[in-house]
C-alpha positions as CSV (number, residue, x, y, z in Angstrom):
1,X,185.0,190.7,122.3
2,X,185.2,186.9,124.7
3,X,187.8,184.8,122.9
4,X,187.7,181.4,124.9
5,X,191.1,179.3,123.7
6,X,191.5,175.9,124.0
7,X,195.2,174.3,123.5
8,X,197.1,171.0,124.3
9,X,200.7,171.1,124.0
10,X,203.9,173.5,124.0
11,X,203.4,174.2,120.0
12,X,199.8,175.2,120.5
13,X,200.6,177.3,123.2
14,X,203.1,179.3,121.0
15,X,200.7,179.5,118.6
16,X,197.8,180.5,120.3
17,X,199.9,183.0,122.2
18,X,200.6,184.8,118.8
19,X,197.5,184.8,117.6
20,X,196.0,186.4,120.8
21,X,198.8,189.1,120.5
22,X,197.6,189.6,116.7
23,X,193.7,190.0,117.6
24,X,194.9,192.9,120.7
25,X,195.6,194.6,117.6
26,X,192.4,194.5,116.0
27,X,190.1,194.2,118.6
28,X,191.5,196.7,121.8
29,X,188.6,195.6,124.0
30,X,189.9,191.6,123.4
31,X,189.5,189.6,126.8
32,X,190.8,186.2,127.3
33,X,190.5,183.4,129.0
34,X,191.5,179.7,128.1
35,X,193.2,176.5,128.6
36,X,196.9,176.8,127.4
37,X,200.3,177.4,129.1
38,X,202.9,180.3,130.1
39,X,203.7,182.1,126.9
40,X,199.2,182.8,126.4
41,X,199.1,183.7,129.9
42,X,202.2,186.4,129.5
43,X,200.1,188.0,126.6
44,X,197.0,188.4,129.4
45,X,193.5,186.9,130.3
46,X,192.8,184.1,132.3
47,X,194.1,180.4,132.5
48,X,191.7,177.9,133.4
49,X,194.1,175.1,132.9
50,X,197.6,174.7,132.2
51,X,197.8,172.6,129.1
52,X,200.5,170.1,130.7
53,X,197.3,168.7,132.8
54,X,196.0,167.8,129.6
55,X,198.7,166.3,127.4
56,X,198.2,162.4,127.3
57,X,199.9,160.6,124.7
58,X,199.0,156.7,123.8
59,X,196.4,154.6,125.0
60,X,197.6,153.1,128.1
61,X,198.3,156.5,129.4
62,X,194.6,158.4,128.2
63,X,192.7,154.9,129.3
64,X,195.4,155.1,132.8
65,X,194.0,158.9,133.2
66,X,190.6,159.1,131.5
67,X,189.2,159.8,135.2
68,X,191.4,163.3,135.0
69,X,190.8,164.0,131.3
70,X,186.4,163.6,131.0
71,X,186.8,165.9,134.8
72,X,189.1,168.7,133.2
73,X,186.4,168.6,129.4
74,X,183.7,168.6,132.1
75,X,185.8,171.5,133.9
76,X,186.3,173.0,130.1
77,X,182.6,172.4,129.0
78,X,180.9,174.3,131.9
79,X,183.8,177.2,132.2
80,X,182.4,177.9,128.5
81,X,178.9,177.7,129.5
82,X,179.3,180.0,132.3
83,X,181.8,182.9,130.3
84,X,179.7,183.2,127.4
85,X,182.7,183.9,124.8
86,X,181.7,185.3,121.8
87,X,183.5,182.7,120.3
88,X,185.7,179.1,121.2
89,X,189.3,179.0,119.1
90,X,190.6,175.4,119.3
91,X,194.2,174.9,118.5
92,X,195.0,171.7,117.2
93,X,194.7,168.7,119.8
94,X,191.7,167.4,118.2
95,X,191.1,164.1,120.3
96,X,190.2,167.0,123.3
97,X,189.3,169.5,121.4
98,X,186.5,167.9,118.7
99,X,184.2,166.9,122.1
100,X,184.4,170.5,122.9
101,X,183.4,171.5,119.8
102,X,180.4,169.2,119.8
103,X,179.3,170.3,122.8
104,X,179.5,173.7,122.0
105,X,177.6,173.7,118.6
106,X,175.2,171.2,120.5
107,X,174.5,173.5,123.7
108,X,175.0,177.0,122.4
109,X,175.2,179.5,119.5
110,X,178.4,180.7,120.5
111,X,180.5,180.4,116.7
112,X,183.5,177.6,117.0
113,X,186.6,178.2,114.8
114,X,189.7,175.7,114.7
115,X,193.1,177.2,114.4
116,X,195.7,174.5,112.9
117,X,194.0,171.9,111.6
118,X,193.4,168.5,113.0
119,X,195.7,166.4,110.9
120,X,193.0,164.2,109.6
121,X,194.6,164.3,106.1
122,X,197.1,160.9,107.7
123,X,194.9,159.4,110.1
124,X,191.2,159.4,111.2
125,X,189.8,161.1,107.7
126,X,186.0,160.3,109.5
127,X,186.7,163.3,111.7
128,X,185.6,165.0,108.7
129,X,182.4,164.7,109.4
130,X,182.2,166.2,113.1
131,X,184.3,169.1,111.6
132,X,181.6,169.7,109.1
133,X,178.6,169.6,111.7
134,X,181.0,171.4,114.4
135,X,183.7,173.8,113.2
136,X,181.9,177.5,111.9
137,X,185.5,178.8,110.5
138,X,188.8,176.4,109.6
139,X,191.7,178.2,109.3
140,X,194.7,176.5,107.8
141,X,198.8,176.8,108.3
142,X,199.6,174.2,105.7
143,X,199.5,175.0,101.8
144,X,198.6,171.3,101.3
145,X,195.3,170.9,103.2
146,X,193.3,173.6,101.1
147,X,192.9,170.9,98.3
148,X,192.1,167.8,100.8
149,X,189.4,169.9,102.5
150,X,188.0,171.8,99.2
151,X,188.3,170.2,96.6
152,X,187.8,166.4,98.6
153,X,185.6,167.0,101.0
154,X,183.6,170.5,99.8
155,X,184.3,171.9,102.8
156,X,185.8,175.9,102.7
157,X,188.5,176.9,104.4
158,X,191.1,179.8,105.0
159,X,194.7,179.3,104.5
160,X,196.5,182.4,106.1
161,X,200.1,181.0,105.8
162,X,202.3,179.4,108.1
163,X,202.9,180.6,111.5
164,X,206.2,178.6,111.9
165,X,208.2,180.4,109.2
166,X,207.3,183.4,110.4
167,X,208.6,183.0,114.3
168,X,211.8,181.4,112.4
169,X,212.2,184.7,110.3
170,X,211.5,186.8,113.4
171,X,213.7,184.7,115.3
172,X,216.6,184.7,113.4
173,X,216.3,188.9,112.5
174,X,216.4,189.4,116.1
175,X,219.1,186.6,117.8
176,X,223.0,187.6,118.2
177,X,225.3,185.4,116.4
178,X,227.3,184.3,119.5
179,X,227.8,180.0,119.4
180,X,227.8,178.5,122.6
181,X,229.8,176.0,121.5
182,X,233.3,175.9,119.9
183,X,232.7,172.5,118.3
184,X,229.8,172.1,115.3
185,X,226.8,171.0,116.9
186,X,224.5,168.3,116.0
187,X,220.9,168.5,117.9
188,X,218.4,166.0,119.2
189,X,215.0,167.2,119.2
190,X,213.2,163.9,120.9
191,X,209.3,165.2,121.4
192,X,207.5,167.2,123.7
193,X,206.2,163.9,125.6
194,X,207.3,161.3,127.4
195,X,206.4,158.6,125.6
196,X,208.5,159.9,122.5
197,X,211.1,160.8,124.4
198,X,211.7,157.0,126.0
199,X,210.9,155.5,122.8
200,X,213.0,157.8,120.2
201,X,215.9,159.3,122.7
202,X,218.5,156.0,123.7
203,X,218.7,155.2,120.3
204,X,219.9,158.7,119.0
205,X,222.1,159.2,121.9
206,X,223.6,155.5,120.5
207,X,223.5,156.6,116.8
208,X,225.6,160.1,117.8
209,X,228.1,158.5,120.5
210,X,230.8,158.0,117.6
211,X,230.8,161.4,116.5
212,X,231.3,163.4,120.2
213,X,234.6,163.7,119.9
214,X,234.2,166.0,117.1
215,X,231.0,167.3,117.5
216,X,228.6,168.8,120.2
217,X,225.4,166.5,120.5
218,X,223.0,168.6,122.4
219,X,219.2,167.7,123.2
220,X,216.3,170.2,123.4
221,X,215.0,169.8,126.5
222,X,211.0,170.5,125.8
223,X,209.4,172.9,128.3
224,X,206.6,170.6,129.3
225,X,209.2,168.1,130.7
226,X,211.5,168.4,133.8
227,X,214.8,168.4,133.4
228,X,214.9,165.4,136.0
229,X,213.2,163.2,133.2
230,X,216.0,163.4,130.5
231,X,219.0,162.6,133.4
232,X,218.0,158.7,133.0
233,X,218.7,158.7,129.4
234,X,221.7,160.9,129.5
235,X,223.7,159.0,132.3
236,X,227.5,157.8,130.7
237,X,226.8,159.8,127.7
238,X,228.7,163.3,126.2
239,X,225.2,165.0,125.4
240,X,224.3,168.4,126.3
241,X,220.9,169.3,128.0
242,X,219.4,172.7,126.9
243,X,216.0,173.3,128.0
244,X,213.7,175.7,126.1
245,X,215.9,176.9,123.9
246,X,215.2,174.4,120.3
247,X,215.2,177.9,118.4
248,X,218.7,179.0,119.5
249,X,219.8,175.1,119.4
250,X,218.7,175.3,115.9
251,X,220.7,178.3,114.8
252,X,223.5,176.8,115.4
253,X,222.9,173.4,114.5
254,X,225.0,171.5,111.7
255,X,222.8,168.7,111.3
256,X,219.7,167.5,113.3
257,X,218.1,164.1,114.4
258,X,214.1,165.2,114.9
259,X,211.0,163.3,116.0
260,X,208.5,164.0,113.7
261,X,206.1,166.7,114.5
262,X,206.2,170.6,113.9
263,X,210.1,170.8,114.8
264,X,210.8,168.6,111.8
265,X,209.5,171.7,109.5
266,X,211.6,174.2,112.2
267,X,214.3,172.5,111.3
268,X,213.8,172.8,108.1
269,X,213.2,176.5,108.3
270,X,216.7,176.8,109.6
271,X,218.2,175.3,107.1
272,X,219.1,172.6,109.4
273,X,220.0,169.1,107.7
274,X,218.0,166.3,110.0
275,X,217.3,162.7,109.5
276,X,213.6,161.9,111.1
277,X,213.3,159.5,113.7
278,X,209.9,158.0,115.2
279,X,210.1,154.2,117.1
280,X,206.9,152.8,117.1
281,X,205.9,149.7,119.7
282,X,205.0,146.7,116.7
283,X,207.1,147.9,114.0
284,X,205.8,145.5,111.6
285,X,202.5,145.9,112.6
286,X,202.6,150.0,112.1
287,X,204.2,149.5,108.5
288,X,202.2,147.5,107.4
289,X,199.1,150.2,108.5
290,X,201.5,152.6,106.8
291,X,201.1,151.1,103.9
292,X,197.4,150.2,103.6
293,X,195.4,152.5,105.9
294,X,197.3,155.6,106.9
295,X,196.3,158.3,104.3
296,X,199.5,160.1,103.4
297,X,203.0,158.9,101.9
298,X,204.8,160.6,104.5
299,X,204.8,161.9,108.3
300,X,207.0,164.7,108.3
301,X,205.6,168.2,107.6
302,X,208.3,169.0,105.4
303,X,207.9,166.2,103.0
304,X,204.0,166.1,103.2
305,X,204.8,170.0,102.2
306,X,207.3,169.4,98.8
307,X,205.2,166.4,98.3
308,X,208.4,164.8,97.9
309,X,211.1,163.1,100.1
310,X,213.3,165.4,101.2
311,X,214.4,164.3,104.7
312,X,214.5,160.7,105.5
313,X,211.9,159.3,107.7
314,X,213.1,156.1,109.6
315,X,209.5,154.8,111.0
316,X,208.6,151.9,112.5
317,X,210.7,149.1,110.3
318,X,213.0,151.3,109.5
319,X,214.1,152.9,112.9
320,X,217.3,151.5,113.8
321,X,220.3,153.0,115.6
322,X,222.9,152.3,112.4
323,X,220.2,153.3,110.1
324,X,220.3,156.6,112.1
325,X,223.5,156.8,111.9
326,X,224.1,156.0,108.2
327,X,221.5,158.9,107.3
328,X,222.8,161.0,109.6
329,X,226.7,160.9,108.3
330,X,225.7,161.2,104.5
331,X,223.9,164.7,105.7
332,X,226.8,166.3,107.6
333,X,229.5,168.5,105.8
334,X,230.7,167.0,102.8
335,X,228.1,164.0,103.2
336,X,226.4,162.8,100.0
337,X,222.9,163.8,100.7
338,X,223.9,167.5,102.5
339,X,223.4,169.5,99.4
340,X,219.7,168.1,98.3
341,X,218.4,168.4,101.1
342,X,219.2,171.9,101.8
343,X,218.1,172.5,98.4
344,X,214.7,171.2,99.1
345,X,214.3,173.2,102.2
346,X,213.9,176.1,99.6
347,X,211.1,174.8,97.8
348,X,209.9,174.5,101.7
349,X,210.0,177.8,101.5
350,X,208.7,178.9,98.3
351,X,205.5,176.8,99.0
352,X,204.5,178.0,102.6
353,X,205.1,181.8,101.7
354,X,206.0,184.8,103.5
355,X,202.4,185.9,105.0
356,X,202.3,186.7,108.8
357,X,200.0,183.7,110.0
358,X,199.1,185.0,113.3
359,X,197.9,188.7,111.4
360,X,196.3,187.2,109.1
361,X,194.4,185.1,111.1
362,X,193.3,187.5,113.7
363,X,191.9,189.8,110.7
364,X,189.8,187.1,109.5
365,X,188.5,186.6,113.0
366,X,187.3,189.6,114.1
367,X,186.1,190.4,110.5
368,X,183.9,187.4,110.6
369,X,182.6,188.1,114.5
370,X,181.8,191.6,113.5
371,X,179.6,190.6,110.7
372,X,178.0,188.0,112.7
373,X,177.3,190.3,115.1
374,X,176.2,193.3,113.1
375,X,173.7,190.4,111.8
């Protein structure tokens, strides 16, 4: 069978690349094609796009490049047209990836299932609707979101576990134990876009200068941004640059200072102690929406997962470089707060399950095709 993929970002890419290695499995005539980035295009098929043409953050920078973004869904709209899939698989990345959807379902009969949810459960809860008219076949990674799309919105779904424990298991079954560091390492993880990266980076770098004496501060270079990018924040500072290498950062991580996002539940996954950090431009303005419009109580994956605070989250009125650094001293060895929080990582754990996401997924898939098509 066609399997057209449609991703937005370095996480989705991982993802996506997965699942297209789990569905050669069960389908050995599986072709390809998609708009994604390196790791999908090393499994096989064909890139239309590479999704770092895609990834705007913000509304200056969509509204600075909406000329580029309508020509590349255009560019996405009649490449499905014109391959016939015999189905679409969108990834996340919903503001891009709902218009496709729509005009798919409005131009064709060609089935449209989502992969990772659309995280409509915090913000934009109307997107329900366009889901429900849109999306054939939702298939969920997070425990939580079977109740808010079931049992609140009557709308079925499959939860087939969660793909980021799994990597994290495979990850750290197959890695050395070889440091590269002979100090304890403390890692920034700052976003996989620019915008976070300039808003949430100088003031980590300032909460952590105190401690480099003692400790290696290192910074994950994301592989969607060039290396050149990060010099400008790192000038007169004792951090580290890796790039594309968050998993083995992580591994040997003593504590971590995370923008919120998947990597928050990574590190989580590695047992990794980590204070979360997100600047927001108006901080007053954003906690006040925090507290009467935005959805859920939290915006980290691994507290929206416990249902529970487990990691700090220092948003908007809260992000401040000695409140950084205040949460991020009680979690290192022998800090006050080290020990709870590793001890809700394993409730983490316990809730998301051992199930191989990407497997599981890819069975329901071609199960679901094949019965369509034996309609």
């Amino acid at each position: 069978m066609k399997y057209y993929l449609i991703v937005g970002e370095a996480s989705g890419d991982l993802h996506a690349s997965h699942l297209m290695q789990s569905l050669k499995k069960q389908d050995v005539h599986a072709e390809f094609r998609f708009f994604g980035g390196d790791m999908m295009a090393a499994v096989g098929g064909t890139r239309v796009k590479h999704y770092k043409d895609l990834a705007y953050m913000g509304f200056i920078p969509v509204l600075l490049h909406l000329p580029t973004i309508l020509q590349n869904m255009k560019m996405c709209q009649q490449d499905i047209l014109q391959w016939q899939p015999d189905v679409v698989i969108l990834v996340d990345y919903p503001g891009f990836n709902l218009k496709i959807a729509k005009f798919v379902k409005a131009n064709t009969k060609i089935p449209v299932y989502y992969y990772i949810s659309p995280k409509i459960w915090a913000w934009k809860e109307y997107r329900i609707k366009n889901i429900k008219r849109d999306v054939d076949e939702m298939f969920s990674i997070l425990p939580f979101e079977v109740d808010f799309y079931e049992k609140k919105h009557h709308y079925p779904i499959h939860y087939v576990g969660n793909p980021t424990a799994q990597e994290v298991r495979e990850y750290m079954e197959s890695s050395g134990s070889a440091r590269d560091s002979e100090r304890p390492v403390i890692a920034l993880l700052a976003g996989s876009r620019k915008q976070e990266i300039k808003d949430n980076l100088p003031a980590m770098i300032a909460a952590t200068r105190h401690l480099a004496t003692d400790y290696d501060i290192v910074l994950a270079g994301a592989p969607s941004i060039e290396p050149a990018y990060y010099q400008q924040f790192l000038q007169d500072s004792a951090v580290r640059l890796v790039i594309n290498e968050t998993y083995k950062l992580l591994s040997q991580a003593t504590a971590a200072l995370v923008t919120s996002g998947t990597a928050t539940l990574e590190t989580a996954m590695f047992r990794v102690p980590q204070v979360v950090c997100y600047e927001t431009p108006i901080p007053t303005v954003i906690a006040f929406l925090k507290k009467h419009f935005i959805k859920v109580k939290y915006i980290s994956l691994v507290n929206l997962i416990a249902d529970r605070e487990v990691v700090p989250e220092l948003v908007a009125d809260t992000f401040s470089i000695e409140n950084i650094r205040q949460h991020l001293e009680s979690i290192l060895p022998g800090g006050t707060e080290r020990q709870a929080m590793l001890d809700g990582y394993e409730e983490v754990h316990r809730r998301l399950g051992d199930s191989h996401a990407p497997d599981v997924a890819a069975q329901q898939i071609y199960k679901l095709l094949s019965n369509n098509q034996n309609i």
